[in-house]
BATOR-881389 format. One record per residue (C-alpha): residue in three letters; residue number from 1; y negated, x, z. Coordinates in pm, 1 decimal. Each point is the difference from the previous one (the first is absolute). Layout:
N
r = ALA&k = NUM&c2 = Y&c1 = X&c3 = Z
...
***
This chain:
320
r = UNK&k = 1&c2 = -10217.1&c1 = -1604.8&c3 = 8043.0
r = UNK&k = 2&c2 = -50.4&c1 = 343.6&c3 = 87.1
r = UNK&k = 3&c2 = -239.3&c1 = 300.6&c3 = 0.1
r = UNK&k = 4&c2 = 106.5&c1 = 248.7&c3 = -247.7
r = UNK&k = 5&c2 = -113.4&c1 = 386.7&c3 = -79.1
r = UNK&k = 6&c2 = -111.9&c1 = 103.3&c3 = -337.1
r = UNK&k = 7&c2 = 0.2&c1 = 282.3&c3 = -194.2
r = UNK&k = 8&c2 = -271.7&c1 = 134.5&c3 = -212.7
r = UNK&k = 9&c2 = -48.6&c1 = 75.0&c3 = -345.2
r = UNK&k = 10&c2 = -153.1&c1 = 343.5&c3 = -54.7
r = UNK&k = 11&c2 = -279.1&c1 = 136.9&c3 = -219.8
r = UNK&k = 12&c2 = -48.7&c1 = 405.0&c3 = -110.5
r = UNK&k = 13&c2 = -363.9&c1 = 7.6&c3 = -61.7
r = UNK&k = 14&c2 = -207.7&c1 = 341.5&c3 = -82.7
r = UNK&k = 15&c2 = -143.8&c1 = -8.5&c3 = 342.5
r = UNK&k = 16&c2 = 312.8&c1 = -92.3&c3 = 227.9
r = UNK&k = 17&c2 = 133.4&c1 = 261.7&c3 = 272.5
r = UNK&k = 18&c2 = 302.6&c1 = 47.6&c3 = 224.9
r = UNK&k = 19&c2 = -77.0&c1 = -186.6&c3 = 320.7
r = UNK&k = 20&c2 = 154.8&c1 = -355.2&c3 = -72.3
r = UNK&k = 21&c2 = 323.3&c1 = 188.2&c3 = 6.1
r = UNK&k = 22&c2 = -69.1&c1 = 273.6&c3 = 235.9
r = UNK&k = 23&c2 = -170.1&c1 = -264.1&c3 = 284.8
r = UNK&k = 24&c2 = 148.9&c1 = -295.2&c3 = -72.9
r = UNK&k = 25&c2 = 377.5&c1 = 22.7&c3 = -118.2
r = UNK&k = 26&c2 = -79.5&c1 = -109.9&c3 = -408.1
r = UNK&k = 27&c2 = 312.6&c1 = 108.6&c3 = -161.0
r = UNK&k = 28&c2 = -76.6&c1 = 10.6&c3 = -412.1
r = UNK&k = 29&c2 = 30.0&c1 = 297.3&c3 = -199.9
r = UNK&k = 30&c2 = -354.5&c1 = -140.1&c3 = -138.2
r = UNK&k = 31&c2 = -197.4&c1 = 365.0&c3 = 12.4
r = UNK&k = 32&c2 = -338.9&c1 = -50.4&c3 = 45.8
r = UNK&k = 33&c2 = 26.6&c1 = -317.3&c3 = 211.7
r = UNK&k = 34&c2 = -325.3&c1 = -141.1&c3 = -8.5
r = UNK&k = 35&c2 = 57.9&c1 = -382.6&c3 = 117.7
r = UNK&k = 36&c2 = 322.4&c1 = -138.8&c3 = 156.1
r = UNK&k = 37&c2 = 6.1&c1 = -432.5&c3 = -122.3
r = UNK&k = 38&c2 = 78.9&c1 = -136.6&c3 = 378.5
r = UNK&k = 39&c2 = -35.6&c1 = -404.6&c3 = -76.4
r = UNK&k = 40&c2 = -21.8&c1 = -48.3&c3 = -376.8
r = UNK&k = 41&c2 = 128.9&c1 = -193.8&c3 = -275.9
r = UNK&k = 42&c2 = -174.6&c1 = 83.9&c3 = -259.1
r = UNK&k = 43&c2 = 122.0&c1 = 85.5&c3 = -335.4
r = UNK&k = 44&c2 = -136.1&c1 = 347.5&c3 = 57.0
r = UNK&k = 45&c2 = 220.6&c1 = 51.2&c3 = 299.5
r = UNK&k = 46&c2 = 181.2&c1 = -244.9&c3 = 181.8
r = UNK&k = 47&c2 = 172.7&c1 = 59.2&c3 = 340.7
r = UNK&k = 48&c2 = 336.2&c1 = -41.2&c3 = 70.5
r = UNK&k = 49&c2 = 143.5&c1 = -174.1&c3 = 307.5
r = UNK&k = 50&c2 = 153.2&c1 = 275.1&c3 = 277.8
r = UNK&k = 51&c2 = 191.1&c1 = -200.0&c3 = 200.4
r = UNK&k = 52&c2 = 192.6&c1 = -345.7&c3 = 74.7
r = UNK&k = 53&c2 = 210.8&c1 = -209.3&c3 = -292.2
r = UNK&k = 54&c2 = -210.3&c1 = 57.1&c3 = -275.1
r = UNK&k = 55&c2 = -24.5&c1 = 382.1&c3 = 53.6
r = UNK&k = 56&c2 = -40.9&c1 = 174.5&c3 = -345.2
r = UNK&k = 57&c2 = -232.8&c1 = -314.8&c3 = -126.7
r = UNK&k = 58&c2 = -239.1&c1 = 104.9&c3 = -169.2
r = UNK&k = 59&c2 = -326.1&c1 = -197.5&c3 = 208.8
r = UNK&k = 60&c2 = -98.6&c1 = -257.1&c3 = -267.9
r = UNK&k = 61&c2 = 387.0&c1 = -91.6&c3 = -62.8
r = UNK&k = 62&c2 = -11.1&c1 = -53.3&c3 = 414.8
r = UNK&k = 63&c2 = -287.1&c1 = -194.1&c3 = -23.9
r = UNK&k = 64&c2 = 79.3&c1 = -207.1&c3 = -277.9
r = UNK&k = 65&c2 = 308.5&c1 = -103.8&c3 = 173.3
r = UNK&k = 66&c2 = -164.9&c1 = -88.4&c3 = 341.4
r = UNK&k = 67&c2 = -339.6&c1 = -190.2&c3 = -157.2
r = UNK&k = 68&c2 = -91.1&c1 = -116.6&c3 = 302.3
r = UNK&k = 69&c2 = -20.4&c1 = 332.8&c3 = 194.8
r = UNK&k = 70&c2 = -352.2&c1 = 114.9&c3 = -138.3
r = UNK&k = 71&c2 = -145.8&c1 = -314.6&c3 = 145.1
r = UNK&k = 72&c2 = -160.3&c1 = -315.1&c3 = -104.9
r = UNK&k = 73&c2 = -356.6&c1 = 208.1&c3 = -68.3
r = UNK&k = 74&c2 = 203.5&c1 = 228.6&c3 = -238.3
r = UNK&k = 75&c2 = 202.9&c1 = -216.9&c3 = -174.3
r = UNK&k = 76&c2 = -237.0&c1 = -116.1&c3 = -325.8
r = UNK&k = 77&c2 = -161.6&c1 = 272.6&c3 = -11.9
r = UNK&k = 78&c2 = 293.3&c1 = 334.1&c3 = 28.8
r = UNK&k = 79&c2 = 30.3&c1 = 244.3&c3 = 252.3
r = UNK&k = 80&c2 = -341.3&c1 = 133.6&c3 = 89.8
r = UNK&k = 81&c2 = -10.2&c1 = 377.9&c3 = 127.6
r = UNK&k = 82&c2 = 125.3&c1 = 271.7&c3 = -34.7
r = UNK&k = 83&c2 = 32.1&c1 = 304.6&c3 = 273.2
r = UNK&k = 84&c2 = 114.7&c1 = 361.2&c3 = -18.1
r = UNK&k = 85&c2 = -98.1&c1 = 319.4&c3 = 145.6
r = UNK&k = 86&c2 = -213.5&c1 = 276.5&c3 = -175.5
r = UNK&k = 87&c2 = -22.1&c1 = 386.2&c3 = 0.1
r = UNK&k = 88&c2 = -287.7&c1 = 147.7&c3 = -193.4
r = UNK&k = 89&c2 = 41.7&c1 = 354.2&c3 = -38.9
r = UNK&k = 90&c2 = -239.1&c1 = 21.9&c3 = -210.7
r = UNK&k = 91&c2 = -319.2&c1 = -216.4&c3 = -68.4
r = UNK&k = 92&c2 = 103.4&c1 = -354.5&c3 = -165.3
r = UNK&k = 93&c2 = -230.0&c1 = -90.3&c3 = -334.1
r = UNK&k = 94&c2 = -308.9&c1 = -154.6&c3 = 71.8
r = UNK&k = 95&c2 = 68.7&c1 = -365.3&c3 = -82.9
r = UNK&k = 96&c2 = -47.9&c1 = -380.9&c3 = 9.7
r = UNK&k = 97&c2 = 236.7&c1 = -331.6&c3 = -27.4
r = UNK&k = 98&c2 = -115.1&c1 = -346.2&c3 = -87.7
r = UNK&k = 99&c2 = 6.6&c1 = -325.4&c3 = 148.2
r = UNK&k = 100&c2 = 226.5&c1 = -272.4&c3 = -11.3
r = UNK&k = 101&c2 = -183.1&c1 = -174.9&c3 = -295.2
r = UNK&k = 102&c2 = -56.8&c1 = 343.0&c3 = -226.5
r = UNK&k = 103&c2 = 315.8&c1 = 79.8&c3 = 64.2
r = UNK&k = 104&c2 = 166.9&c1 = -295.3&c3 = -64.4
r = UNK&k = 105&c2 = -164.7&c1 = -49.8&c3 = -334.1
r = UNK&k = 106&c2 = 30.3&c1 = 331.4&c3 = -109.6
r = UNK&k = 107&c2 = 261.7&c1 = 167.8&c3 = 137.3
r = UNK&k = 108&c2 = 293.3&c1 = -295.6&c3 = 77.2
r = UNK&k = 109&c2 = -0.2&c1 = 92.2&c3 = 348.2
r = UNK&k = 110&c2 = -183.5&c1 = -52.4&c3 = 365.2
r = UNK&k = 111&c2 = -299.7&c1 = 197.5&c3 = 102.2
r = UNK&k = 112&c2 = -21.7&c1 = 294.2&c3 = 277.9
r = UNK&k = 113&c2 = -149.5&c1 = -12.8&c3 = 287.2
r = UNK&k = 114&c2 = 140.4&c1 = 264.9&c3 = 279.8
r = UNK&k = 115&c2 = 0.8&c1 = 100.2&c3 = 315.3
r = UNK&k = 116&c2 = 6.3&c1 = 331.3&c3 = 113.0
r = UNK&k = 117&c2 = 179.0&c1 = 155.5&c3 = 367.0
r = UNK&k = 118&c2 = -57.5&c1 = 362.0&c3 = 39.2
r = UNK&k = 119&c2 = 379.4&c1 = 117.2&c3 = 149.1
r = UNK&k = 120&c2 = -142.4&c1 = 407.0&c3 = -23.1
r = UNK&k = 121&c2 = -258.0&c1 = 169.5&c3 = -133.3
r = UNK&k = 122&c2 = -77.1&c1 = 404.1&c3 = -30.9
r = UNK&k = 123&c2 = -346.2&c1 = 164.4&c3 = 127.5
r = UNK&k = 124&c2 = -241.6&c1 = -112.3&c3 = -247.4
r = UNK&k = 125&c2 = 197.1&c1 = -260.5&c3 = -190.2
r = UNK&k = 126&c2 = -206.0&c1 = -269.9&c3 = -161.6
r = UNK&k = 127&c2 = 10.8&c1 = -337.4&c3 = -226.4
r = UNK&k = 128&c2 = -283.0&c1 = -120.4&c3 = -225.9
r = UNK&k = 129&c2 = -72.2&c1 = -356.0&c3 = 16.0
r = UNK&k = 130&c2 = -342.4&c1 = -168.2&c3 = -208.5
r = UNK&k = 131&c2 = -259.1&c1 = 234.0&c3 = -100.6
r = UNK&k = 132&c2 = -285.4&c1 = 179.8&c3 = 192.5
r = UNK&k = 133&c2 = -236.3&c1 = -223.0&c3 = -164.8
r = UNK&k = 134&c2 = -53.0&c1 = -235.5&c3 = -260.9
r = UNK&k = 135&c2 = 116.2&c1 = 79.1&c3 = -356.3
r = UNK&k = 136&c2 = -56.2&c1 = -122.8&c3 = -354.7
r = UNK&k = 137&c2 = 291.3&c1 = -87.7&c3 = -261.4
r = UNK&k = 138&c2 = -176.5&c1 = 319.2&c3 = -186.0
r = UNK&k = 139&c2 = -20.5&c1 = 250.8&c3 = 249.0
r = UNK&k = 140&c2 = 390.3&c1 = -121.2&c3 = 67.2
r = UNK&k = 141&c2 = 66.5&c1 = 131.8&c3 = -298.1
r = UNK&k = 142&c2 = -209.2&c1 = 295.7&c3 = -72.5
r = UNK&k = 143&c2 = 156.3&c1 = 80.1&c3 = 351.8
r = UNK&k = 144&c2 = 350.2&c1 = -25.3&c3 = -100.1
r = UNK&k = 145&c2 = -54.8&c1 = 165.0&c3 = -355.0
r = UNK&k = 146&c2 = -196.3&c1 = 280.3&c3 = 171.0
r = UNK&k = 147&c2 = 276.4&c1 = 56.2&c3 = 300.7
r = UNK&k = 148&c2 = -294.9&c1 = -13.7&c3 = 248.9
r = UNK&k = 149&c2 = 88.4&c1 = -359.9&c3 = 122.2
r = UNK&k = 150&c2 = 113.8&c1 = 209.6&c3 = 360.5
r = UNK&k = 151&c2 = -352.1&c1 = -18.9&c3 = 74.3
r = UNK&k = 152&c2 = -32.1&c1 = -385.4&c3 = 13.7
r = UNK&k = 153&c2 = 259.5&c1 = -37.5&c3 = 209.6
r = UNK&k = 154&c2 = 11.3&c1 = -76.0&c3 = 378.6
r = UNK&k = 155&c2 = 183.5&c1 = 160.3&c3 = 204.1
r = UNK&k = 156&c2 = 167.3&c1 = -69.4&c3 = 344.2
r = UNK&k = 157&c2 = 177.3&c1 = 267.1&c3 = 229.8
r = UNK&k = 158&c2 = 327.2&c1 = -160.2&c3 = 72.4
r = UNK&k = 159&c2 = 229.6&c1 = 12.0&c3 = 350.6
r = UNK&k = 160&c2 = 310.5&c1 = -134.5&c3 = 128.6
r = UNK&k = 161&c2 = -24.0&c1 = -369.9&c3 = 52.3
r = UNK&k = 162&c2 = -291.1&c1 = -45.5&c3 = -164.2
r = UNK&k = 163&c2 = 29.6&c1 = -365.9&c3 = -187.5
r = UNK&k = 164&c2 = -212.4&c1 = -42.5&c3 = -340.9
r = UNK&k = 165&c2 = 8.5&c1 = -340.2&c3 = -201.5
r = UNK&k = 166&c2 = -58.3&c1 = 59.1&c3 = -388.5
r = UNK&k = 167&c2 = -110.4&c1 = -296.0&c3 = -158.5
r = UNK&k = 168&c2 = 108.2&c1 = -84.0&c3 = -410.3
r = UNK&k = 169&c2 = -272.0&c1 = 159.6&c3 = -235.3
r = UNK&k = 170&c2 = -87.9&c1 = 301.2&c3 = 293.1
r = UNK&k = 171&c2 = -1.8&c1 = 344.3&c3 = -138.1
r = UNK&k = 172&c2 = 228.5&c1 = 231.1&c3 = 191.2
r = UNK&k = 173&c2 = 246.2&c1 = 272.5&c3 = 103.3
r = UNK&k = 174&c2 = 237.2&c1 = 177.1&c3 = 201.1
r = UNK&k = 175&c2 = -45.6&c1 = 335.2&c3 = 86.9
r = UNK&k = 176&c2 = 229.7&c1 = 274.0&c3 = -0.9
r = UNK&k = 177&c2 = 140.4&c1 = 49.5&c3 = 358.3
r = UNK&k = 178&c2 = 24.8&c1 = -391.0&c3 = 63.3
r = UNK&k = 179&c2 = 316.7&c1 = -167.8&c3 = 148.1
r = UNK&k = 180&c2 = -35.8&c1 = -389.4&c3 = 14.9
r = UNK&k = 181&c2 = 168.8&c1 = -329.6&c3 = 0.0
r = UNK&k = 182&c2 = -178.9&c1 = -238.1&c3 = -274.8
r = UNK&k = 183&c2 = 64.1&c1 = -392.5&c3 = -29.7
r = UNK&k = 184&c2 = -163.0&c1 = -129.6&c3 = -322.9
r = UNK&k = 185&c2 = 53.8&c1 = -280.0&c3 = -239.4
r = UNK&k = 186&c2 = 299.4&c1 = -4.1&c3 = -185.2
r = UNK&k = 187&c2 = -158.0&c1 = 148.3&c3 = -311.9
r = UNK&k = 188&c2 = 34.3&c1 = 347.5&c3 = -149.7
r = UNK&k = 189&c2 = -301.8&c1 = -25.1&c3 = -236.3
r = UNK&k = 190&c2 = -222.0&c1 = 323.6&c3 = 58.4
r = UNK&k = 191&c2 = -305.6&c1 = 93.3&c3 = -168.2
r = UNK&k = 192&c2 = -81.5&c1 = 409.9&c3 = -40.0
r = UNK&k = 193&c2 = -341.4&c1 = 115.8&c3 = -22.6
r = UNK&k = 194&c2 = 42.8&c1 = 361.4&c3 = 115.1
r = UNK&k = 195&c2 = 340.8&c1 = 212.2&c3 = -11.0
r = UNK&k = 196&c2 = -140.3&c1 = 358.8&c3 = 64.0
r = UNK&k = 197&c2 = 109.0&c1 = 89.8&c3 = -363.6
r = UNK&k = 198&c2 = 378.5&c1 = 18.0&c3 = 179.6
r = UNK&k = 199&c2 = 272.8&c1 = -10.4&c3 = -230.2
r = UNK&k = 200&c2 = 278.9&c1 = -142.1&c3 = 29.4
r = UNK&k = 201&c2 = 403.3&c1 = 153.3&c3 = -8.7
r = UNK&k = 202&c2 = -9.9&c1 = 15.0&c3 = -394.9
r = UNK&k = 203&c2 = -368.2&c1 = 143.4&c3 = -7.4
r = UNK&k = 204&c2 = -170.4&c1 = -322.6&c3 = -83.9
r = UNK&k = 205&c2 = -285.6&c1 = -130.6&c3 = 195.3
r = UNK&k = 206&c2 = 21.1&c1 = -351.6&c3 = 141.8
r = UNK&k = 207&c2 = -204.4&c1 = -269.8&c3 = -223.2
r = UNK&k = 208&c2 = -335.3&c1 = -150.5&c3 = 152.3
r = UNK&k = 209&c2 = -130.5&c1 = -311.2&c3 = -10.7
r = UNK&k = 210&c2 = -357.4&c1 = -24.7&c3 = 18.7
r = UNK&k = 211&c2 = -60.0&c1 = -271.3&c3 = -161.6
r = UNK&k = 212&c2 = 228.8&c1 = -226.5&c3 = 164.8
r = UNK&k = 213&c2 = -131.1&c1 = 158.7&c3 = 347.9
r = UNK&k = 214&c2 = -335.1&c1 = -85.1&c3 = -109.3
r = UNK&k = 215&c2 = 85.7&c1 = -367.1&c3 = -25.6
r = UNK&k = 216&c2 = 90.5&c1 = -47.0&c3 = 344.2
r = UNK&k = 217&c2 = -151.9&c1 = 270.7&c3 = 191.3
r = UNK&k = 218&c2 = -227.8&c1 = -39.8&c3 = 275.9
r = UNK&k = 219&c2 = -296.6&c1 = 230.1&c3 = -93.2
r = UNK&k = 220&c2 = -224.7&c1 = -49.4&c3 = 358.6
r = UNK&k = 221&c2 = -7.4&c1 = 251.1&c3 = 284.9
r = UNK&k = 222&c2 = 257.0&c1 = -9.4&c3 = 252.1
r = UNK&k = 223&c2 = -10.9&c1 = 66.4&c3 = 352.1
r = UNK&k = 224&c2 = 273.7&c1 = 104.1&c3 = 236.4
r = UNK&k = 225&c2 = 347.0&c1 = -195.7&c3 = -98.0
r = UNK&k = 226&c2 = 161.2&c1 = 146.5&c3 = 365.9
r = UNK&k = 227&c2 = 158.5&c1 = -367.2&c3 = 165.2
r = UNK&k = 228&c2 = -169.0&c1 = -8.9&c3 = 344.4
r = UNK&k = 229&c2 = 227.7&c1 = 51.4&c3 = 307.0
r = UNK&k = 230&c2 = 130.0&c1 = -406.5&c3 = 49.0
r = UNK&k = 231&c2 = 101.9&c1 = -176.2&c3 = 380.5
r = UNK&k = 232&c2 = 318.0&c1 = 156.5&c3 = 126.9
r = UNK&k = 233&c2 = 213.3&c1 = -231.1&c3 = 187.5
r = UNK&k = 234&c2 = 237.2&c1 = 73.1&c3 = 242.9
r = UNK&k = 235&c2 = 288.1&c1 = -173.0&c3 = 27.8
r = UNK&k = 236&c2 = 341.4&c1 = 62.3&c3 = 245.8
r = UNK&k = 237&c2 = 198.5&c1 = 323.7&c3 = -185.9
r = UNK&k = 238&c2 = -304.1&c1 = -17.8&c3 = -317.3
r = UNK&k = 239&c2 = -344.1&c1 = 37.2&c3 = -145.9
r = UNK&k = 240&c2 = -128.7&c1 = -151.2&c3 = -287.5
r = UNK&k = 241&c2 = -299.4&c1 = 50.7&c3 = -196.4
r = UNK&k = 242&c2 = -170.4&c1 = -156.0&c3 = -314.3
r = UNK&k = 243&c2 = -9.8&c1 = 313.6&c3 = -275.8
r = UNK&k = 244&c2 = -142.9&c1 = -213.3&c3 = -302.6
r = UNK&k = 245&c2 = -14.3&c1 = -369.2&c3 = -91.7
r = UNK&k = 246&c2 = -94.7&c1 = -132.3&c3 = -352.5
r = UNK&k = 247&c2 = 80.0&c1 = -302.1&c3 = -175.7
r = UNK&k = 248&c2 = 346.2&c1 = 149.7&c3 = -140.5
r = UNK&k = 249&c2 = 162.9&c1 = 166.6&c3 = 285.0
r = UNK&k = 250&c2 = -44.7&c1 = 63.5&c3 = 351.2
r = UNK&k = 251&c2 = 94.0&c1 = 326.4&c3 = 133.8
r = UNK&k = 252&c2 = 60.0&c1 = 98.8&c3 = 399.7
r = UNK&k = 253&c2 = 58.2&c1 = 320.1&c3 = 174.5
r = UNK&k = 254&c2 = 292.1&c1 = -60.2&c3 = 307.7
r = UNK&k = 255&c2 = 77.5&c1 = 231.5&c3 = 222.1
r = UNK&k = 256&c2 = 340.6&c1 = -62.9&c3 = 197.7
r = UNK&k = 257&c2 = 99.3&c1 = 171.9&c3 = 310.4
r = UNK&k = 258&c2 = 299.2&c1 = -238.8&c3 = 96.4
r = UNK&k = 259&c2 = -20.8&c1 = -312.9&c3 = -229.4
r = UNK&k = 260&c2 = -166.9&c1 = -277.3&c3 = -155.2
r = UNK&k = 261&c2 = 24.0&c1 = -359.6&c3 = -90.9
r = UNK&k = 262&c2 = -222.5&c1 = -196.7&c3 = -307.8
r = UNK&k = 263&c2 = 99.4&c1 = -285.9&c3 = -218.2
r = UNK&k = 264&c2 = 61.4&c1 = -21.1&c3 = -373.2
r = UNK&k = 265&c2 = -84.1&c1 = -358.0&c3 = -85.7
r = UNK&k = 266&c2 = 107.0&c1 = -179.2&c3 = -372.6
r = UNK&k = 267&c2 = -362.5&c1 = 103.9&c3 = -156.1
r = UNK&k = 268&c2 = 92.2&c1 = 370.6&c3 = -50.3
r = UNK&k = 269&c2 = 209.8&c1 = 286.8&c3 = 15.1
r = UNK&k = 270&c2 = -147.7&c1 = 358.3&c3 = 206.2
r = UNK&k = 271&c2 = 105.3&c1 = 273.7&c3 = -100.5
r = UNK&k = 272&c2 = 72.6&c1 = 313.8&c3 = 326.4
r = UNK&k = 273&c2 = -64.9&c1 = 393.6&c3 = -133.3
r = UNK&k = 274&c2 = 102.3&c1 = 207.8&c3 = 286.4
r = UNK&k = 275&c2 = -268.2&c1 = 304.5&c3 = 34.1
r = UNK&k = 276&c2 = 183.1&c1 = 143.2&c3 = 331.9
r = UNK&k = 277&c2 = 283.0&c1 = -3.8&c3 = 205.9
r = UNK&k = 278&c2 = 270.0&c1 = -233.3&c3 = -28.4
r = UNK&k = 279&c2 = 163.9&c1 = -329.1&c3 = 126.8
r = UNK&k = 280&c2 = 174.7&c1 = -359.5&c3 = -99.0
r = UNK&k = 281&c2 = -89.2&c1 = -314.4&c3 = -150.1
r = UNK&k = 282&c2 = 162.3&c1 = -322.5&c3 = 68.7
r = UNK&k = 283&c2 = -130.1&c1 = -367.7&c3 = -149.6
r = UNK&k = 284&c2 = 169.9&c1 = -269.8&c3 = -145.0
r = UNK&k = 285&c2 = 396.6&c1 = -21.9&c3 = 74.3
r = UNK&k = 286&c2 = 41.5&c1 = 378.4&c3 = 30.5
r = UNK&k = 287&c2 = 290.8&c1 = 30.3&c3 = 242.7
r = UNK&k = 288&c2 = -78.6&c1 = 435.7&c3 = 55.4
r = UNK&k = 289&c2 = -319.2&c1 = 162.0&c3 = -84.0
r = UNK&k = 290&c2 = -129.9&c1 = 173.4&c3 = -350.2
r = UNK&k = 291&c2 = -55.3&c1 = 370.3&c3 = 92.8
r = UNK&k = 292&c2 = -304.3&c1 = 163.5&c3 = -105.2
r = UNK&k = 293&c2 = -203.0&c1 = 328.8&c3 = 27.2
r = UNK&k = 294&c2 = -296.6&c1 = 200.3&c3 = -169.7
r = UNK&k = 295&c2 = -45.1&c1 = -43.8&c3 = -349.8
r = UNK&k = 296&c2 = 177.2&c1 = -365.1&c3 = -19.6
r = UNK&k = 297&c2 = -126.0&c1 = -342.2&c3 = -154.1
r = UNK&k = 298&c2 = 137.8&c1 = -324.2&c3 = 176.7
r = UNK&k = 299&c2 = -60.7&c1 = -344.8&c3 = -209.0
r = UNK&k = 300&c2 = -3.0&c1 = -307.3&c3 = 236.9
r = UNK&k = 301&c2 = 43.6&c1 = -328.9&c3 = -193.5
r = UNK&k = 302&c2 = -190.6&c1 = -284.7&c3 = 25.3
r = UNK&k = 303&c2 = 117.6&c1 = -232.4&c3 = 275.4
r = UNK&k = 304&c2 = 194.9&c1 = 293.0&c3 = 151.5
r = UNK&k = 305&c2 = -171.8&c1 = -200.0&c3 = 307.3
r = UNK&k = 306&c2 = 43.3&c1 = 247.2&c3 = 370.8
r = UNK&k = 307&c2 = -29.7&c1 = 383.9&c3 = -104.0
r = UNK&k = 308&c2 = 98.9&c1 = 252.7&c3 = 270.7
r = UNK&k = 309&c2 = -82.1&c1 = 332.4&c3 = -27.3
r = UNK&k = 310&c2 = 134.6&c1 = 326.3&c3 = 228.7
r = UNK&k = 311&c2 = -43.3&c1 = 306.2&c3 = -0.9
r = UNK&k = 312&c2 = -275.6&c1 = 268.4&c3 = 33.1
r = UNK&k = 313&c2 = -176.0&c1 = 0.1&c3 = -350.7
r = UNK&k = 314&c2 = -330.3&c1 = -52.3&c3 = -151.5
r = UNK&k = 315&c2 = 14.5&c1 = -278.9&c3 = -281.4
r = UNK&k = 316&c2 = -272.4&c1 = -93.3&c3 = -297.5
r = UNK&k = 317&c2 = 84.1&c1 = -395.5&c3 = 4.1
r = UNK&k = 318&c2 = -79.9&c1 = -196.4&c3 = -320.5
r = UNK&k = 319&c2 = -56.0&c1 = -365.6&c3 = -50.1
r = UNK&k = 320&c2 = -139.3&c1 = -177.0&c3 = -251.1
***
């Protein structure tokens, strides 16, 4: 048993930029590149293991071969999250995903809920989360069909390491100018309510669905989504702090200056997205350490047991 690093699938969406492969080492000829797939196996876009044995695996072939890695919380239910970087340069649509149940039902797949870490973020930048106050299923849609639903919206000036959590059925958006890290269901079901009349590479504009959106939207006022700042705790060569905790992933910030030491028990995986710097990661029967740096996703198996981490980096840690 072994960590391993994966590598991510890659998506070209209207409102993608340059910095996943200017800042952190993405190599795709993928031109815009909107959303790099760190931990996935969804049919959409499934990672493929980096390193070890199995290298060249695509991530649910790995998986599927080593049943017990994802954990005993995992296993009767599938692997639950998925986790990539984003570059918006450009504004994202205004949009909304179900819950587990909607989705299940209607779309064969999970819900998404998400979680939100702010890596960068230009002068001004902002995301849109709920509205400004409460709204009817009718002025929804006069909104939308009028292209004045802007007004609704709330608002929130975004800055590095800001944390926001966006609950299933919560309107929102990225804003143009936004660099983040986002751990979310394992679900690629999206609802669009506003695209800015964009179109896309063949001049078509990107279907809405309103009245899907309506079904599951939550139509009340919203207040500031920002994650307050959580305990730090210092520990010899670390720091560790609570970003976001919900009841399908937990999500930590850790900052290492010479190393650090945690345990992977048999109830889940975690999953290790290095933000800055670099170092190595031993567990299991790893007899020399797996090299990392910026830009990398480690997967730690389930019962890995004793993880040691060194290095200088900052790490978003993952566990469900």
């Amino acid at each position: 048993m072994e960590a391993i690093l994966l590598k991510p699938a890659y998506k070209d969406y209207i409102w993608g930029g340059t910095r996943l492969k200017d800042e952190y080492g993405k190599k795709t000829d993928i031109a815009p590149l909107a959303e790099s797939w760190e931990c996935s196996v969804h049919r959409d876009g499934c990672s493929v293991v980096g390193s070890g044995p199995c290298k060249g695996m695509a991530f649910h072939e790995y998986l599927a071969a080593h049943y017990d890695y994802v954990g005993t919380k995992a296993q009767e239910t599938g692997f639950p999250i998925l986790v990539k970087f984003i570059d918006a340069a450009q504004d994202l649509s205004v949009q909304v995903h179900p819950d587990d149940e909607y989705a299940g039902i209607n779309e064969n797949q999970r819900g998404k809920t998400e979680m939100w870490y702010i890596l960068d973020a230009k002068p001004g930048a902002e995301i849109i989360c709920g509205f400004k106050h409460d709204m009817t299923p009718e002025q929804l849609r006069r909104a939308a069909a009028e292209g004045t639903l802007s007004k609704h919206l709330l608002r929130i000036k975004a800055h590095k390491g800001d944390v926001f959590h966006i609950p299933a059925g919560t309107v929102h958006a990225i804003g143009a100018g936004i660099l983040l890290v986002e751990i979310q269901e394992n679900s690629n079901v999206t609802y669009r309510i506003y695209d800015y009349d964009r179109t896309d590479k063949n001049g078509n504009k990107r279907e809405l669905h309103i009245d899907k959106a309506l079904d599951i939207m939550d139509l009340k006022a919203r207040q500031d989504v920002r994650q307050k700042p959580r305990f730090v705790q210092f520990v010899p060569g670390a720091s560790r702090e609570i970003l976001s905790r919900c009841r399908h992933f937990d999500t930590e910030r850790v900052m290492v200056s010479m190393g650090f030491e945690f345990m992977v028990d048999a109830n889940s995986f975690q999953v290790i997205l290095c933000t800055e710097g670099n170092g190595g990661i031993t567990c299991g029967d790893m007899d020399k350490p797996l090299r990392f740096k910026r830009g990398d996703c480690i997967f730690i198996p389930a019962g890995a047991g004793r993880v040691n981490i060194l290095g200088q980096a900052e790490l978003i840690k993952v566990r469900c």
